[in-house]
N, C-alpha and C positions, 0 to 999 in steps of 0.2 A: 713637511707641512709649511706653506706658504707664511703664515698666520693661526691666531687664535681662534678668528672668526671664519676660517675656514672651513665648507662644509665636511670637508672628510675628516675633518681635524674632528669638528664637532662633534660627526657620528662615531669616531674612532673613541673619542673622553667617553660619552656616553655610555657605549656598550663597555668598556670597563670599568665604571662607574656600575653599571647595572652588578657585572660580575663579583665584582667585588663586596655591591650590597648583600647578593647573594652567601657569598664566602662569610661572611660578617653576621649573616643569620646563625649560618650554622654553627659560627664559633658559641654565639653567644647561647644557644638552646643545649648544644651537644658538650658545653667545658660551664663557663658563666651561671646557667640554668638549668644544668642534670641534677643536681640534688634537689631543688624545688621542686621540679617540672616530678620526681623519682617520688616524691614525699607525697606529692596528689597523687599520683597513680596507684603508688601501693594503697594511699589511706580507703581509695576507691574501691580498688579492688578484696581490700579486707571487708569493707561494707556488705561488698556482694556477696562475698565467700559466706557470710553470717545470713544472710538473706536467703540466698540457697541450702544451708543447713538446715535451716529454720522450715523451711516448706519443705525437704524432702528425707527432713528426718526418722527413723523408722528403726523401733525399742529391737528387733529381729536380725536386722542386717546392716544396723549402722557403723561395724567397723567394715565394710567394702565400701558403703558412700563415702566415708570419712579418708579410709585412704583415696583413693582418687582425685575425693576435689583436693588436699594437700597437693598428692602428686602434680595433679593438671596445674593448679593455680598456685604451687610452690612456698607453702604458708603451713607453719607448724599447729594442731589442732590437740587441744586436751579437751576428754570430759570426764568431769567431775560430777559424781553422783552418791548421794548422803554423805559430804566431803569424803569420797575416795576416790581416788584415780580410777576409772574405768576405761579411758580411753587415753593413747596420744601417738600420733603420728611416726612423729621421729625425736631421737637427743641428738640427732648429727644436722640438725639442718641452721647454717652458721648466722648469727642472729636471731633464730627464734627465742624465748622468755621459758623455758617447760621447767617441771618442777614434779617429779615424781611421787614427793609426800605430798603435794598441793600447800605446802603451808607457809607459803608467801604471803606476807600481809595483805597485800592488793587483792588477793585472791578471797582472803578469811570476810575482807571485809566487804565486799561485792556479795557472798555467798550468804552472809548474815543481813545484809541490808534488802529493803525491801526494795531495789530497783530491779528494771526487769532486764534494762542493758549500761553498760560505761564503757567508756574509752582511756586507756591510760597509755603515756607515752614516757618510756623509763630505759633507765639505761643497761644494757644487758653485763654484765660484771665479767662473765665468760669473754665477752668477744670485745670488750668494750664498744661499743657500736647502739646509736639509739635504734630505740625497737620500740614499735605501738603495737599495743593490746587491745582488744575489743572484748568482752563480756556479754554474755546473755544467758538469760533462765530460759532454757526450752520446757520445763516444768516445775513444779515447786520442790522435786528432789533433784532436778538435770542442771550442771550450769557448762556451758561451752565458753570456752577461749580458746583465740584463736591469734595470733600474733606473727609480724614479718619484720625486717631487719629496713628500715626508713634510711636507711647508705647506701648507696650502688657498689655495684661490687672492687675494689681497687685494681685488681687487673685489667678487668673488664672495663675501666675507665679508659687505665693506663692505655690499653690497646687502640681503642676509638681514636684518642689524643692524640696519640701518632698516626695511625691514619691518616686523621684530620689535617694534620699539619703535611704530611706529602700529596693529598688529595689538593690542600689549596695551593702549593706551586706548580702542580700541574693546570688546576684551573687558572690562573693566574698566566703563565705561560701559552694554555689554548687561545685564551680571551684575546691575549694579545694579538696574537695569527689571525685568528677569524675576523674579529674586529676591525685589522687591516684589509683584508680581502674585503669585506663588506663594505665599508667604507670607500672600497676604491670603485667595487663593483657599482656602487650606488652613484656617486661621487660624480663618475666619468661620464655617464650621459649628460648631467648637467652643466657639467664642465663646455663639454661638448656646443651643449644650445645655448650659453653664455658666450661663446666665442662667436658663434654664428649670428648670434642677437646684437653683438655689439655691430656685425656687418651690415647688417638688414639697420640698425640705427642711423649709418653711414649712409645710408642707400642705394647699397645694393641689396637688390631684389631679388638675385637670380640665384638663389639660395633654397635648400632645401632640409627642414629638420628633419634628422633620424627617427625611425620608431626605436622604442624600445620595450624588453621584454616587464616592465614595469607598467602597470597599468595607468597610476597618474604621470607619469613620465609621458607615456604613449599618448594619453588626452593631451597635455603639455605641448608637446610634438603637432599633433594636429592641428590644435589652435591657433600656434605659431606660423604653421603653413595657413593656412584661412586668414590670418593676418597680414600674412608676409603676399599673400593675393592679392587681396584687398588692398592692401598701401602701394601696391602696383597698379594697380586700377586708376588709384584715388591719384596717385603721380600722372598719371598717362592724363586724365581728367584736367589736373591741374595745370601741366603746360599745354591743353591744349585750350582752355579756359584762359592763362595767361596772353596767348596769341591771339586768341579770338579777341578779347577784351581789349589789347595792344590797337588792334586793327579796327575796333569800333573806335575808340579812343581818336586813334590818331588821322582817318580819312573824315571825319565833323572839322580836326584840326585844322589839318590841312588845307579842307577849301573854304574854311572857316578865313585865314591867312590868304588863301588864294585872290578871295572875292575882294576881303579888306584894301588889298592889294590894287585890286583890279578899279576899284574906286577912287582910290588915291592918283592911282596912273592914268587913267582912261576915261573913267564914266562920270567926274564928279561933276563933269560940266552936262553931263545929257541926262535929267533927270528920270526919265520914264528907265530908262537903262539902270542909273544909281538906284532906282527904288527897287528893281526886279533884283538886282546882286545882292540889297539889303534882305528883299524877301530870303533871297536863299540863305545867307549869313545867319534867320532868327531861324530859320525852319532846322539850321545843323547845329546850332546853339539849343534848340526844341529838343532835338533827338540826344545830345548828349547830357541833357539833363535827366532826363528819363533814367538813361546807362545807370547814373549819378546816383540818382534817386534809386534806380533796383535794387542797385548793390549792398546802397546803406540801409534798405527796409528787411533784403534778405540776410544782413549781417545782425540786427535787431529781431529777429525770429529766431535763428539759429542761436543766438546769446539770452533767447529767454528777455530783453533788456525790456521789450517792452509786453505786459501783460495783455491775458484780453481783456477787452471789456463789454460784457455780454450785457444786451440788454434786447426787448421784443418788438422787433418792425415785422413790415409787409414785406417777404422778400417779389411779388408780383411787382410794387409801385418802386422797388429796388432796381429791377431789371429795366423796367419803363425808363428811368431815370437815368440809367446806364446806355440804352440804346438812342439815348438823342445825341448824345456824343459823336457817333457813327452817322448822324445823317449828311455828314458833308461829303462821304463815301459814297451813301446811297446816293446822292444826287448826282457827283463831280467824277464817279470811277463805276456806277451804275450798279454796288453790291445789292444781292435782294438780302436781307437779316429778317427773317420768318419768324415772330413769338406769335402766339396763341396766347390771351391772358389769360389768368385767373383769379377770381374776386379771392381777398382773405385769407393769402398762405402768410400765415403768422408764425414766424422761427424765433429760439432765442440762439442769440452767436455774437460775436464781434461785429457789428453791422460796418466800417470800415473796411476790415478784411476780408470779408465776404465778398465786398463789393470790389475788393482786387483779385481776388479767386475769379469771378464770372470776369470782370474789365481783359485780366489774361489769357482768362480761356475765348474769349471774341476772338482779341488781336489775333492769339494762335490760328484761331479757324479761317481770319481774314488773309490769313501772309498764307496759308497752305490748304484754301480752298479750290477749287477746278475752275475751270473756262467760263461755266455759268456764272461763277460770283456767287452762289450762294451759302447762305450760313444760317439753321436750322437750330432756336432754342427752342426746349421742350423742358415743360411741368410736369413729372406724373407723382401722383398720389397714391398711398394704400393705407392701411386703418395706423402703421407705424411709422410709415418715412416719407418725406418728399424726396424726391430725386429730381436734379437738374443735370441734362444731358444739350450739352453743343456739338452741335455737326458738322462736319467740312465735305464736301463732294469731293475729296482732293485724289491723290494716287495712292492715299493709306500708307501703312507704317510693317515691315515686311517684321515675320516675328522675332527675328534675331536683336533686334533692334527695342521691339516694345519695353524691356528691361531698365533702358538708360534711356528711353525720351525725359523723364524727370530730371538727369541731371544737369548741369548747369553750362550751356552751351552747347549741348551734344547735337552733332547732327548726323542722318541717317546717311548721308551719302558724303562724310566728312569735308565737305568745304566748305568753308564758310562762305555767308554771303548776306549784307544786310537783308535788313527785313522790311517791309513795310511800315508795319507798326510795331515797335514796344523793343525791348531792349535786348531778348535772346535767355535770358535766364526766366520768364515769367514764368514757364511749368515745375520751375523749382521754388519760386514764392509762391505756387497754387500747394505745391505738394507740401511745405513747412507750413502754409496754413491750415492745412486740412487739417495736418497730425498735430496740432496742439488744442484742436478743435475736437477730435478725437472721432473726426466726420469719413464714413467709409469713401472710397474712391477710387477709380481705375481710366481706361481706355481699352475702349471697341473699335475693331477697326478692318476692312476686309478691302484686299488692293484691289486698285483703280476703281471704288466705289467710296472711298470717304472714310472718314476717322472723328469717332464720337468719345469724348470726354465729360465723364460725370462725373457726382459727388450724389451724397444721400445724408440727409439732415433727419436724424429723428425727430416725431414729431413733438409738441409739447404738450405736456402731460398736467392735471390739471388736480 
C-alpha cells in the first residue's frame, strides 16, 4: 500500500472493518447476550405453552396433550387438582421446579388466592439454576404449572464458544484474502485511467480508456474517451484559431507599417497620394479593431461577464436601422439586400445583441454570397414565434462541415483567407447569443444554391 489514502488500501480497511463488525456481532449475541437474549425466549415461550394448554385443554385426554407440548416445547408441566397431583411430565427434566406432594409455598399460595394466573422466578435447589414458573387456574378445582430452567445449558455454551472462536480466525483470515483480491480487482482499473488521465492532462490525446467489466468504471471509461475527443477537437480548433488570428493580426500590421512607411519615404510630399495611403492605413486600423472588438465581446458572453438586458423594441425598425449601414455596398460594390418590412414585430431580448446576431449574420451572407450579390432577409410569423432567416445565393455549406460552421474561425475548405466584412468569429458570437437568449437556431443550406441562417424568437406573451 502506497499510502493511507490509497484507494485499494481504502477498500482493503473497509471490507475488514465490515468483517470484523460482523465477528463482533456475533460475539456479542452468541457469549455477551445468550443468557439475556435465553431469559426472553424461554419467558416467551413459557407464555405460549400456557396459552395453548389453556385452549386445548380437555378433562378426557389431557395427559397425551400434556405430554407432547413438554415433549415438543421442552418445559416441565404439573396439574394440580383439589391440591393433588394429577398430572406431571417429568422429575428428570434438569431445571424444571416439580414437586410431587405439591406443597411448596408458591404453589399453596397461588391455589388459595383468588388470582387466575402468576409468574414466579425462583431458584431451583436441586440443580441450582434460576427457574421461572407460570401459574394458571384452568378451572376453580384445575391449577397448571408449568416451569423451565432461565440458563442455557453449560455444555452447550461451552461448545458454541469454541466454535465461535475458531470460526472467527478463519473469518478473519478469509476477509483478509478476499479483501485483497477485491481491492486489487477494483483498484486496477482505476489505477489504470489515473495514469492514462495524467497523459491526456499532458496533452496527449492519442490515448484510449479501457472498458471494464464494472459498470461505473465502464460509464467512467467512456466519458473519458468523449472527453479525451473532444479536447482533441477543441486543440485542433484552437491552433487553428491561433494561426488564423496570428494572420488577421499581423497582415492590418504589416501594411499598417508598410503604408506608415511609404509616407514618410515617398508620398509626404504628393498629397493626393499621402491621403489615399492614409485612406488605407484607417481602413486596416478599421478592420483590426473590429478583430479587437470580437474577441473581447465573445470572451464577455462566454464569462457570463456581461448580463442581458432585456427590454421591448420593434425588431422591424431594428433591421431598418441595421441595413443603412450596408448602403455604401449597395451603391460602391452594387449588393442587392432584399427585406420586405413588417409593421409592429415587438420582441423582448437584449436589443444590442440582437442587433449583433442579425449585423453577423449580414456580414456572413455578404463575404459568401454568389455572383449576383444578393442577400435575402425574411420575417415570418405564426401564432408563437417570429423567425428571422438571411440568405446567401452562395455555393452552400457541404454536410460534413454544417457541424463546425459555429465554431470560431472554422473554414469549410480550411484556408484561410480575409473577408470582406467582420472579423471571422461572428457565427460564434451569433451562436453564444442565441443560447443565453435561450432563442432556437440553425442553418439551411443546399449546394450551389445558397445557405440560410435563422433564429426564432418566441412571441411575447401578454
Amino acid at each position: 500500500m502506497k499510502s493511507k489514502s490509497n484507494l485499494r488500501y481504502k477498500i482493503w480497511l473497509y471490507l475488514i472493518v465490515f468483517s470484523l463488525s460482523i465477528l463482533l456481532c456475533l460475539w456479542l449475541f452468541q457469549v455477551i447476550f445468550l443468557d439475556g437474549y435465553y431469559k426472553w425466549y424461554k419467558t416467551k415461550e413459557l407464555i405460549n405453552t400456557i396459552e395453548t394448554i389453556t385452549t386445548t385443554y380437555n378433562e378426557e385426554k389431557y395427559e397425551e396433550i400434556l405430554d407432547n407440548i413438554s415433549h415438543d416445547r421442552g418445559v416441565c408441566i404439573e396439574l394440580i387438582q383439589n391440591n393433588k397431583l394429577k398430572y406431571i411430565s417429568t422429575l428428570y427434566n434438569k431445571g424444571c421446579i416439580v414437586n410431587i406432594d405439591g406443597n411448596y409455598d408458591y404453589k399453596k399460595d397461588f391455589i388459595n388466592s383468588e388470582n387466575t394466573s402468576a409468574r414466579y422466578t425462583l431458584k431451583n435447589p436441586r440443580f441450582d439454576n434460576q427457574t421461572l414458573v407460570l401459574g394458571v387456574k384452568l378451572n376453580s378445582k384445575t391449577n397448571l404449572f408449568v416451569s423451565a430452567s432461565l440458563e442455557p445449558l453449560d455444555a452447550t455454551v461451552r461448545i458454541l464458544r469454541s466454535q465461535l472462536f475458531y470460526i472467527t480466525l478463519l473469518v478473519i483470515i478469509l476477509s483478509l484474502m478476499v479483501s485483497y483480491f477485491i481491492s486489487k480487482l477494483i483498484s486496477k482499473p482505476i489505477t489504470k485511467m489515473k495514469n492514462k488521465a495524467v497523459e491526456l492532462a499532458k496533452g496527449n490525446y492519442n490515448i484510449t480508456f479501457e472498458k471494464s467489466d464494472i459498470d461505473e468504471i465502464n460509464e467512467l471509461s467512456k466519458s473519458l474517451n468523449y472527453a479525451c475527443s473532444e479536447l482533441s477537437k477543441t486543440e485542433d480548433l484552437r491552433r487553428e484559431l491561433m494561426a488564423n488570428v496570428s494572420h488577421d493580426l499581423k497582415t492590418p500590421l504589416t501594411m499598417i507599417k508598410a503604408y506608415a512607411e511609404l509616407i514618410r519615404d515617398v508620398t509626404h510630399n504628393d498629397e493626393e497620394k499621402m491621403n489615399k495611403n492614409l485612406n488605407t492605413i484607417i481602413e486596416e486600423t478599421d478592420r483590426l479593431n473590429i478583430l479587437v472588438n470580437d474577441i473581447l465581446e465573445l470572451s464577455k458572453i462566454k464569462s457570463n461577464s456581461s448580463p442581458l438586458d432585456l427590454e421591448e423594441f420593434d425588431l422591424n425598425e431594428l433591421i431598418k436601422t441595421i441595413l443603412t449601414r450596408y448602403e455604401i455596398y449597395i451603391e460602391k460594390e452594387n449588393y442587392n439586400i432584399i427585406y420586405k418590412e413588417q409593421k409592429d414585430v415587438i420582441i423582448k431580448a437584449d436589443k444590442k445583441r440582437i442587433e449583433q446576431v442579425i449585423y453577423n449574420l449580414i456580414n456572413n451572407a455578404i463575404n459568401y454570397t454568389g455572383n449576383d450579390k444578393k442577400v435575402i432577409i425574411n420575417l415570418k410569423q405564426d401564432k408563437n414565434r417570429i423567425r428571422v432567416e438571411i440568405k446567401d445565393t452562395g455555393k452552400g455549406i457541404e454536410k460534413k462541415d454544417l457541424e463546425y460552421i459555429w465554431d470560431k474561425y472554422y473554414k469549410v475548405d480550411k484556408t484561410h483567407s480575409r473577408t470582406q466584412v467582420g472579423s471571422g468569429i461572428g457565427l460564434s458570437i451569433v451562436k453564444s447569443i442565441l443560447i443565453s437568449h435561450k432563442f432556437e437556431y440553425g442553418v439551411e443550406t443546399k449546394i450551389n444554391k445558397g445557405t440560410t441562417f435563422y433564429f426564432e424568437i418566441p412571441k411575447k406573451t401578454t
